[in-house]
N, C-alpha and C positions, 0 to 999 in steps of 0.2 A: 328646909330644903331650899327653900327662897334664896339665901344669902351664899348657896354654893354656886361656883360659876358651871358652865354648860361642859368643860372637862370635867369638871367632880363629878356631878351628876353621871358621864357615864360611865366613869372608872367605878363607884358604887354601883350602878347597874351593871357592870360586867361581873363586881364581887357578887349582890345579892342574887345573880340570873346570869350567866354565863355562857348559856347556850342564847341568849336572845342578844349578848353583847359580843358576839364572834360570827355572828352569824344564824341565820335560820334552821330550823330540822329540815333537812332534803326529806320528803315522803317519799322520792321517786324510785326509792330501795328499799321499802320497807311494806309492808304486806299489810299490817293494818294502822292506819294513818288515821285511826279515831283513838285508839290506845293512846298514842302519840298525841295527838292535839289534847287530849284532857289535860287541864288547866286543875289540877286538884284544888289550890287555892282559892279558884274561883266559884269550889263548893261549900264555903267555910263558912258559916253565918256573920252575917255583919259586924256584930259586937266584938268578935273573933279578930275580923279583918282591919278592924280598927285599933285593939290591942295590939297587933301585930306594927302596924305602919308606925305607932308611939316606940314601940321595943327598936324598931331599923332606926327609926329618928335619934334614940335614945344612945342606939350604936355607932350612929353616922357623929356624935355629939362624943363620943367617948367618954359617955354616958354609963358605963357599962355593968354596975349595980342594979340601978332603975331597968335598962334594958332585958338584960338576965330576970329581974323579977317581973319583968312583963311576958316574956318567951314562959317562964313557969307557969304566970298563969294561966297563956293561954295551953300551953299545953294538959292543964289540967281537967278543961273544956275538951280539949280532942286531943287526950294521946298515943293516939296513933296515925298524927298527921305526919306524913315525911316533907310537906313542905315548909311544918312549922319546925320542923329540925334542919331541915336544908339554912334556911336564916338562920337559926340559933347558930348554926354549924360556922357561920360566915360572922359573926356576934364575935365569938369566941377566935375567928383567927383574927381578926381586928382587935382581939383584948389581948392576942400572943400564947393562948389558951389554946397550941393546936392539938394536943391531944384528946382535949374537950370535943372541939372539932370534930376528931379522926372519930371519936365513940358515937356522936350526934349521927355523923356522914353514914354510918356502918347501920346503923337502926333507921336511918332514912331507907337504903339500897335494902333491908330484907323488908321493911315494911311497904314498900313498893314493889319490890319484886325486882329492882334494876327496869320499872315500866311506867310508860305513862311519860309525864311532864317533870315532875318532881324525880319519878327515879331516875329519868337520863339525866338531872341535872345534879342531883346525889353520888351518880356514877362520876361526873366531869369533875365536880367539887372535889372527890379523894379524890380521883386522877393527878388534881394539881395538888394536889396537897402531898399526895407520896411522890411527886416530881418535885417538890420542894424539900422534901425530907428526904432526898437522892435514892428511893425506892424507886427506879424506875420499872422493873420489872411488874410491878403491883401495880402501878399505874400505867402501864401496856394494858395489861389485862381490861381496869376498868375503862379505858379509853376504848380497848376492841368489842366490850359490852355496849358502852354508849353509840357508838361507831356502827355496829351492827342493828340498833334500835334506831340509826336514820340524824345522828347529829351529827354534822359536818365537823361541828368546834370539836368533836373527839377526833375526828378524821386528821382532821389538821396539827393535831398532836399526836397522831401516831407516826404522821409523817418526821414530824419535827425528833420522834424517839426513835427514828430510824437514822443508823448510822451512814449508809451510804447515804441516805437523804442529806443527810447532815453536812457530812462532806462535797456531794455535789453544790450545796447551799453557799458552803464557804470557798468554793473554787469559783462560783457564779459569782460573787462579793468582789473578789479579788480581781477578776477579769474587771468587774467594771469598773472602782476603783481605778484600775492601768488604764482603761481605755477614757477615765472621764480629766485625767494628768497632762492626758498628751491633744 
């Protein structure tokens, strides 16, 4: 990670964590804000967390054999982490493997429940990911789950999935654009 500059660094942190690279969770809408603050990964035993950081490293390196057999292993340790699949999940669309992804993402969101830290960020992950794959209706959905569990980063993309939003966006462009000419 050393020889990445301060851009990379946080375009990886927005891929690996996406709610903490858009923005913070607002609690000020949300009813219970311990659910939310749980940090799953920071329940993961050490040896865990270490295997883990080698598999992201491994991923950040395009790496992606060694990576993928480190995400196995540690999933074999705790499989039924949604955080060690939320990464796997972000592994695999950096290898172009997004269907990998979309399956990882989906056993993240029930193993979570859509709750907690991991699942709002398992919710945001398919969100973008069926916004990429021009599902946006599915990705409505899981941004108004996230959205309603207190992350702003899904706020901010439902607005962006909203067509009059859209349109006002691109009339606001255009106005400025004229007025920055003259």
């Amino acid at each position: 990670m050393e020889r990445l500059s301060e851009r990379d660094r946080v375009v990886l942190n927005v891929i690996f964590d996406p709610i903490q690279g858009h923005g913070s969770i607002d609690f000020s809408e949300n009813n219970d804000p311990d659910a939310l603050n749980q940090n799953e990964r920071d329940a993961l035993p050490e040896n865990i967390l270490n295997i883990l950081k080698q598999a992201i490293s491994h991923a950040e390196s395009e790496n992606f054999d060694e990576s993928f057999r480190l995400f196995e292993e540690a999933l074999k340790k705790v499989p039924s982490s949604p955080s060690i699949l939320n990464d796997r999940a972000q592994a695999f669309r950096l290898a172009g493997r997004d269907n990998e992804a979309l399956e990882d993402l989906h056993m993240a969101v029930k193993l979570s429940q859509g709750k907690g830290k991991a699942g709002i960020q398992a919710l945001c992950q398919r969100g973008i990911l069926y916004r990429y794959m021009k599902e946006d209706q599915k990705a409505k959905e899981d941004f108004m789950l996230a959205a309603e569990a207190g992350s702003s980063f899904a706020k901010s993309q439902l607005v962006s999935l909203n067509p009059y939003a859209a349109m006002c966006n691109a009339m606001l462009r255009e106005i400025i654009l004229k007025s920055t000419r003259h």
